[in-house]
C-alpha positions as CSV (number, residue, x, y, z in Angstrom):
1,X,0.0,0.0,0.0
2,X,1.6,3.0,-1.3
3,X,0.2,6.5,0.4
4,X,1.0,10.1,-0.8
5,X,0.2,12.8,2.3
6,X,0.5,16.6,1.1
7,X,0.3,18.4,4.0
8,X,1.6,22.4,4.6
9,X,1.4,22.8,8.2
10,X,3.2,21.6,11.0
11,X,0.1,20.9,13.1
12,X,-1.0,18.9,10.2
13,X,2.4,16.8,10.2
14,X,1.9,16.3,13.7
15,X,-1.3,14.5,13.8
16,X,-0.3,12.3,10.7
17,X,2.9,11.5,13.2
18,X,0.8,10.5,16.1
19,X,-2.0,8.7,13.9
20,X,0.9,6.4,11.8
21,X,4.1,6.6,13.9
22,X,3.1,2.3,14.6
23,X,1.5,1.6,11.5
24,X,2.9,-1.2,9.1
25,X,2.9,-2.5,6.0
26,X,2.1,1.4,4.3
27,X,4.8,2.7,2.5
28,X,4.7,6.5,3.2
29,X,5.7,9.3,0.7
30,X,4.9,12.8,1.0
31,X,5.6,16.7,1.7
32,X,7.7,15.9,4.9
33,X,9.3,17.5,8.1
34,X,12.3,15.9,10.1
35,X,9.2,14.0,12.3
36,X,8.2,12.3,9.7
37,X,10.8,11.4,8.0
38,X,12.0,9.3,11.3
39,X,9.2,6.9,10.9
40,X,10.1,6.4,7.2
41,X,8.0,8.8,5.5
42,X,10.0,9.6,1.7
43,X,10.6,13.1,1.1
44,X,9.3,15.1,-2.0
45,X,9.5,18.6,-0.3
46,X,9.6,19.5,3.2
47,X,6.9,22.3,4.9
48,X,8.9,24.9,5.5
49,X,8.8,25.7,1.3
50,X,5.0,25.9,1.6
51,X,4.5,27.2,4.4
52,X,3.3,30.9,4.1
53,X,0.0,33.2,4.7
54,X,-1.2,35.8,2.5
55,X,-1.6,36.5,-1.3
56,X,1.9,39.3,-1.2
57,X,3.9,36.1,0.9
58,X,3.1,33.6,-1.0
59,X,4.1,35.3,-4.4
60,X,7.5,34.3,-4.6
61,X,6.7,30.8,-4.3
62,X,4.6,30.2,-7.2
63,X,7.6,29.3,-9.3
64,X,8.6,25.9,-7.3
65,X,4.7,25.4,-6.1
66,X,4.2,24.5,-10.1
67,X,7.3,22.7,-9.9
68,X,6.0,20.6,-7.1
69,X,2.9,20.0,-8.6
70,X,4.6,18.3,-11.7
71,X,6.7,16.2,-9.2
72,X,3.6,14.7,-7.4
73,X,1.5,14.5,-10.7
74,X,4.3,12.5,-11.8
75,X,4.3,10.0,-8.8
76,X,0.4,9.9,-8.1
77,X,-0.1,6.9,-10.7
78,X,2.2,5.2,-8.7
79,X,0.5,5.8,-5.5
80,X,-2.5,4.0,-3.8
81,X,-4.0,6.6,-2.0
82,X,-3.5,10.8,-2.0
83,X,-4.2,12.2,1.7
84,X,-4.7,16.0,1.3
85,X,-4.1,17.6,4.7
86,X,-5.8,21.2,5.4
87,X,-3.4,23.9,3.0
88,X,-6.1,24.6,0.8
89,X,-4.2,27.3,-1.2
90,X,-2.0,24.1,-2.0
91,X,-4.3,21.2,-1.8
92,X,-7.5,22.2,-3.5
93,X,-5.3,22.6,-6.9
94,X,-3.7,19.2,-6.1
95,X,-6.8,17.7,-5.6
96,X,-8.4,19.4,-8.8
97,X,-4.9,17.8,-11.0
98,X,-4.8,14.9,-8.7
99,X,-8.4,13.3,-10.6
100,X,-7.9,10.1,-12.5
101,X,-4.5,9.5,-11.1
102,X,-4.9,7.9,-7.6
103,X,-7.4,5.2,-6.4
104,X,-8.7,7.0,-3.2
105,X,-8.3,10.5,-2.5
106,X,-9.3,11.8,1.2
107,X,-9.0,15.1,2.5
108,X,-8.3,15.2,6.1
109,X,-9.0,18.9,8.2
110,X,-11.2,20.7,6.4
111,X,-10.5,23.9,5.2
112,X,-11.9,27.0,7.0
113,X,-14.9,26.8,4.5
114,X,-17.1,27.8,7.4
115,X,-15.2,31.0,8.2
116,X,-14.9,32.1,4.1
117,X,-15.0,30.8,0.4
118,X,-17.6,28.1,0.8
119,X,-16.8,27.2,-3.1
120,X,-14.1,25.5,-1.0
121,X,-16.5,22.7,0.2
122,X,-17.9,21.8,-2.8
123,X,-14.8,21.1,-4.6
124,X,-14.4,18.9,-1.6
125,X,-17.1,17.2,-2.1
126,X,-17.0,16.5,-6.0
127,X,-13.2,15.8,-6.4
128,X,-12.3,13.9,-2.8
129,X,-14.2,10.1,-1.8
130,X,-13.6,11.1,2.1
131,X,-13.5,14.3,3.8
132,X,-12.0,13.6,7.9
133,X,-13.1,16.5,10.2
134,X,-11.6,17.5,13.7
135,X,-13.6,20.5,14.6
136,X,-17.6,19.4,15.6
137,X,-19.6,21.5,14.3
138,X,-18.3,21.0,10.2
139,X,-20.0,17.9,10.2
140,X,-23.4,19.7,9.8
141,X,-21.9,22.1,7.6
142,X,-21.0,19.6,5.0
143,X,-24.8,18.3,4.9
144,X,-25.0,20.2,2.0
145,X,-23.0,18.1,-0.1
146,X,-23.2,14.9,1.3
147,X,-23.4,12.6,-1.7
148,X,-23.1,8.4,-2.4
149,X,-19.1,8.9,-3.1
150,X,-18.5,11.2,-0.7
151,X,-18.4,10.5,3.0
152,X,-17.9,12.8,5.9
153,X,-16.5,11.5,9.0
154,X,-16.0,13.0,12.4
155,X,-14.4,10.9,15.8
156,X,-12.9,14.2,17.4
157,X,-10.2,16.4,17.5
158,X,-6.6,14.7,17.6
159,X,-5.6,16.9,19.5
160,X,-7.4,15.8,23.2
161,X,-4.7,12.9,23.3
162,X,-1.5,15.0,22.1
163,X,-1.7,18.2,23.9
164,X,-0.1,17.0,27.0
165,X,3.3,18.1,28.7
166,X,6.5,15.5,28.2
167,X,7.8,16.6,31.6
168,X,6.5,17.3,34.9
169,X,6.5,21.1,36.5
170,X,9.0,20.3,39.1
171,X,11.5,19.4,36.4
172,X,10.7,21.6,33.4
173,X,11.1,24.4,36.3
174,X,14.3,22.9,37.1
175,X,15.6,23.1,33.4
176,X,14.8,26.6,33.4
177,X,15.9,27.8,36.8
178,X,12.9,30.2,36.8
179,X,9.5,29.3,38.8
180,X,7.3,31.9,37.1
181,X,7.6,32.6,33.0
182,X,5.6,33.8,30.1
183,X,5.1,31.7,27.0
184,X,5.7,33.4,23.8
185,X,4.6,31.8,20.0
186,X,5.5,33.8,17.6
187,X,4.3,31.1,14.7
188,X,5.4,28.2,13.4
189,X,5.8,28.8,9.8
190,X,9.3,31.3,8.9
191,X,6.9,34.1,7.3
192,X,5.5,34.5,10.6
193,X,8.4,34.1,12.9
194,X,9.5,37.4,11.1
195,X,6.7,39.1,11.2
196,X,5.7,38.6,15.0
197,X,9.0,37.5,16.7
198,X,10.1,41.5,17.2
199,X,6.5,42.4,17.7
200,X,6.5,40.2,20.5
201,X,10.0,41.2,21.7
202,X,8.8,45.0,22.1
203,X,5.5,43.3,24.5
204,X,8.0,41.3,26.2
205,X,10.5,44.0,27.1
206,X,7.8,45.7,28.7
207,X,6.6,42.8,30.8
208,X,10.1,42.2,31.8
209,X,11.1,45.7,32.8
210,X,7.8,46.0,35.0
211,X,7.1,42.5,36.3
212,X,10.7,41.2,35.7
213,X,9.0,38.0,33.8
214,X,11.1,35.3,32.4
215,X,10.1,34.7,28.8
216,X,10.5,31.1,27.2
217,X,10.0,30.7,23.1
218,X,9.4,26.9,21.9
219,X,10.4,26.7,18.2
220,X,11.7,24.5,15.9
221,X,15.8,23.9,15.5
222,X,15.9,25.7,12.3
223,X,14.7,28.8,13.9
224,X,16.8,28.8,17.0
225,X,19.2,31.0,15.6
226,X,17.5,33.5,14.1
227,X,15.0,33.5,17.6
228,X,18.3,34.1,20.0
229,X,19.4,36.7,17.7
230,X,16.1,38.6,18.1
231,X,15.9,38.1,22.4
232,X,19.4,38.0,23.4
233,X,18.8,41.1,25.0
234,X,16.1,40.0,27.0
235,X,15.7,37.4,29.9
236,X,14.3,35.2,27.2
237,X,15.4,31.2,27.0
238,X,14.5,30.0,23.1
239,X,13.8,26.0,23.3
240,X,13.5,23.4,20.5
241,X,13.0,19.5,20.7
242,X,16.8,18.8,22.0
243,X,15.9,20.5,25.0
244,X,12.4,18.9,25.7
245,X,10.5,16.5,23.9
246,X,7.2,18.7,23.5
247,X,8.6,22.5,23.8
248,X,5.5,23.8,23.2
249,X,3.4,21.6,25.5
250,X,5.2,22.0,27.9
251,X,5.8,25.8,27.6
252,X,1.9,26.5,27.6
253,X,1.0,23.5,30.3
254,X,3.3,25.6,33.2
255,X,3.6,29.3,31.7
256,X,1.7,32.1,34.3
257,X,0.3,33.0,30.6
258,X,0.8,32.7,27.1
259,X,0.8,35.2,24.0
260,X,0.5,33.0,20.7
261,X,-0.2,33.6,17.2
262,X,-3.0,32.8,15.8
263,X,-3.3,28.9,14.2
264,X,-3.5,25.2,16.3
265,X,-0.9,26.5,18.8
266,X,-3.7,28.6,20.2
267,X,-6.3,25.5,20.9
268,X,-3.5,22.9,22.2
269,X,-3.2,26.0,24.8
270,X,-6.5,26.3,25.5
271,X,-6.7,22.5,25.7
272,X,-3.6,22.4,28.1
273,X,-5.9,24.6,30.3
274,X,-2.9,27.6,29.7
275,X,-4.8,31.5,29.9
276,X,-3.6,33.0,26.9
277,X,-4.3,36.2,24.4
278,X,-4.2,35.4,20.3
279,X,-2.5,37.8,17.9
280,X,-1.8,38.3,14.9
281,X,-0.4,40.2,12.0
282,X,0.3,39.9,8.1
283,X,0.9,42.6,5.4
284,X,-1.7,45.4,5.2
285,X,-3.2,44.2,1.8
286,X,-3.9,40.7,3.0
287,X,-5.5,41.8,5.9
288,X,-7.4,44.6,3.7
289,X,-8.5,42.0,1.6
290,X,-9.7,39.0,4.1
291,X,-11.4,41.5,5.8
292,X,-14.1,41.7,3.8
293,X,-14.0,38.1,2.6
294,X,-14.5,36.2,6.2
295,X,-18.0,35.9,7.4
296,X,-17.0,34.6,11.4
297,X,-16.6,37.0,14.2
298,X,-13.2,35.2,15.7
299,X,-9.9,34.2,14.4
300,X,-9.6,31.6,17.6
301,X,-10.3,28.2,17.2
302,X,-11.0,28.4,21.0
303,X,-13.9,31.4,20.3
304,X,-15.1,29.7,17.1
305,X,-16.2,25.9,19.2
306,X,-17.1,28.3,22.0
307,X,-19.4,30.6,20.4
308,X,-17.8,33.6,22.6
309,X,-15.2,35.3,23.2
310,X,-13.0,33.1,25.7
311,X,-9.8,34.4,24.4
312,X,-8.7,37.9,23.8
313,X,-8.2,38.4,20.4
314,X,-5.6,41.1,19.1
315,X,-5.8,41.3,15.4
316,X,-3.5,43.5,12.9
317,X,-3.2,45.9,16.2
318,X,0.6,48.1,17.6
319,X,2.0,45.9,20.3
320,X,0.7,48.7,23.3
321,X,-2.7,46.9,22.2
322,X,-1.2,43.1,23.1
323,X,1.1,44.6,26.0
324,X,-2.1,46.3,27.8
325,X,-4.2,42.9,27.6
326,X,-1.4,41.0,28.5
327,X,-1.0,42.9,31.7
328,X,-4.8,42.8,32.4
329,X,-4.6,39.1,32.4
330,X,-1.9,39.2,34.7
331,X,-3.0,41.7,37.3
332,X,-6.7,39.9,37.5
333,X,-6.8,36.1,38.8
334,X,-10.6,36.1,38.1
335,X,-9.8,36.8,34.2
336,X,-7.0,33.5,34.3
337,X,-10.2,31.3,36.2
338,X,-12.6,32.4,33.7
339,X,-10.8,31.2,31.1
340,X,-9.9,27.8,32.6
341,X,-13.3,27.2,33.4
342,X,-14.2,27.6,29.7
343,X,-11.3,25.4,28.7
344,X,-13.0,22.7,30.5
345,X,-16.3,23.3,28.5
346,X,-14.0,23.0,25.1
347,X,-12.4,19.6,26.1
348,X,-15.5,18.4,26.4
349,X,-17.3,19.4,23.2
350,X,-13.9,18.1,21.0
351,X,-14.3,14.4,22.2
352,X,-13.2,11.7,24.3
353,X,-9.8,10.5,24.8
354,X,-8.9,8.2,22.4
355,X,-9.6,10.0,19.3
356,X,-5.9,9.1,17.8
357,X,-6.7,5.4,17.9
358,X,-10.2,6.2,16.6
359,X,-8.6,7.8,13.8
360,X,-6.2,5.1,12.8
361,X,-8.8,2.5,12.6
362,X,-10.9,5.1,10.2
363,X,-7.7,6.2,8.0
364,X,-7.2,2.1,7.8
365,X,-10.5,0.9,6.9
366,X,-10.6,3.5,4.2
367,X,-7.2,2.4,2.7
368,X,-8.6,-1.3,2.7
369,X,-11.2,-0.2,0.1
370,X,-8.3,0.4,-2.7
């Protein structure tokens, strides 16, 4: 059984880690990270050379993007099955080109169809045989377009069984030498570690001059550099994998607070019971120009299952705006409480534990139709 996985986000390479790290007899082939190419998963591309936001970003990709295309075109006859993972401004073109060259194609995380471009779902629906859903509420969504070759399937959100810290406090403390920090998340794609890392080292400073925080940065190795360039003014530790198995988990689980860009860092947060404010920032004209397109009233998966406000949201705003919400959380337990409290409520509506092996059996029993 051959599989090809096209994924563009780390969060997406993550769960497609957790739900075939133990799975045998598939022979793996795909758009890669370092993850996944330890449990034998062949290499095409990695994400970092997709992974942008924006119409001005993503410009200067377009030349290798049609490249890539080519490349996978090429191997898709070859291939059992073609697993799209969320990327839409990737994927849905793949998926259009991908037609009459694979056996099975299933698209796994839906695109943000619900939130703008509902077009989206109905290419979905005429060009995929399975559509896999994390988030509850897109299962009645995709009603609509429910046809005989085209299933929907929901068992929860992968995330309830991998948002969990590697360590315990005591010794993550210990590794630090600090006892009370701030968790900072600038992004995890390298368009948005430039934008927001500074942005988020002027909020910082001000923290640390007034309330003499520590501040700790989870990333990935290949930004470490660049991220100790930015802070090495600061009392700022930058971490990666060789220094804890789950950086970011474990980051959010103990942080006094957390200040994370927009995107799945911000729901593993809220599902590590972490308070936290979501920002975010791209260039003006992308911003101008989503604006008007997107038809939901939050950015944060946490607000959007919630249907309120749980998390502050700071949005295209001057870092006094994220500095002064940051230090309202702070000063006021009853905000931090609030929050937790509502965190609860969100575990709740995403699933039961168990949801990885739930998805292995459904990603399996689909491949056993080729």
């Amino acid at each position: 059984m051959r599989v090809f996985f096209s994924l563009g986000e780390r969060s997406a390479s993550n769960y497609i880690y957790h739900i075939f790290k133990d799975v045998k007899g598939i022979e793996a082939w795909g758009i890669t990270d370092e993850r996944l190419e330890s449990i034998g998963f062949k290499s095409v591309a990695k994400i970092e050379d997709l992974s942008v936001v924006g119409i001005m970003e993503a410009l200067p990709k377009i030349p290798f993007v049609l490249k890539l295309y080519r490349k996978i075109e090429d191997l898709l006859p070859y291939m059992d099955v073609l697993v799209l993972c969320d990327a839409p401004a990737f994927n849905l073109p793949l998926l259009k080109r991908a037609k009459g060259k694979v056996k099975k194609v299933v698209y796994f995380i839906s695109p943000q169809v619900w939130a703008w471009k509902e077009g989206r779902a109905r290419l979905i629906a005429e060009y995929a045989d399975h559509l896999v859903v994390i988030l509850p509420f897109e299962v009645s969504f995709y009603e609509k377009y429910k046809r005989e070759s085209f299933k929907v399937h929901y068992v929860g959100h992968p995330l309830v069984d991998i948002a969990k810290p590697s360590q315990s406090k005591e010794d993550f403390l210990k590794s630090l030498g600090h006892e009370r920090f701030v968790g900072l998340f600038p992004g995890s794609r390298w368009s948005e570690i430039k934008r927001h890392s500074h942005y988020l080292k002027r909020v910082f400073s001000e923290l640390a001059r007034r309330y003499h925080f520590f501040g700790v940065v989870p990333t990935f190795e290949s930004f470490r550099e660049y991220l100790e360039d930015v802070f090495k003014d600061l009392p700022v530790r930058i971490i990666t994998h060789r220094d804890t198995p789950s950086p970011s988990y474990d980051t959010m689980a103990y942080s006094v607070i957390s200040l994370i860009a927009s995107g799945t860092a911000e729901l593993e947060a809220s599902l590590l019971l972490n308070p936290h404010i979501v920002f975010y920032r791209v260039h003006p004209l992308t911003y101008l120009m989503g604006k008007r397109l997107v038809k939901v009233k939050w950015v944060s998966l946490t607000n959007l299952v919630l249907g309120k406000e749980a998390v502050p949201e700071i949005i295209q705003r001057d870092w006094e705006h994220l500095y002064r919400a940051s230090e309202e959380l702070l000063k006021f337990e009853h905000l931090k409480e609030g929050m937790i409290q509502d965190f609860i409520k969100l575990r709740h509506l995403l699933g039961d534990e168990g949801v990885i092996n739930r998805l292995r059996s459904l990603f399996l029993s689909i491949f056993q139709e080729v």
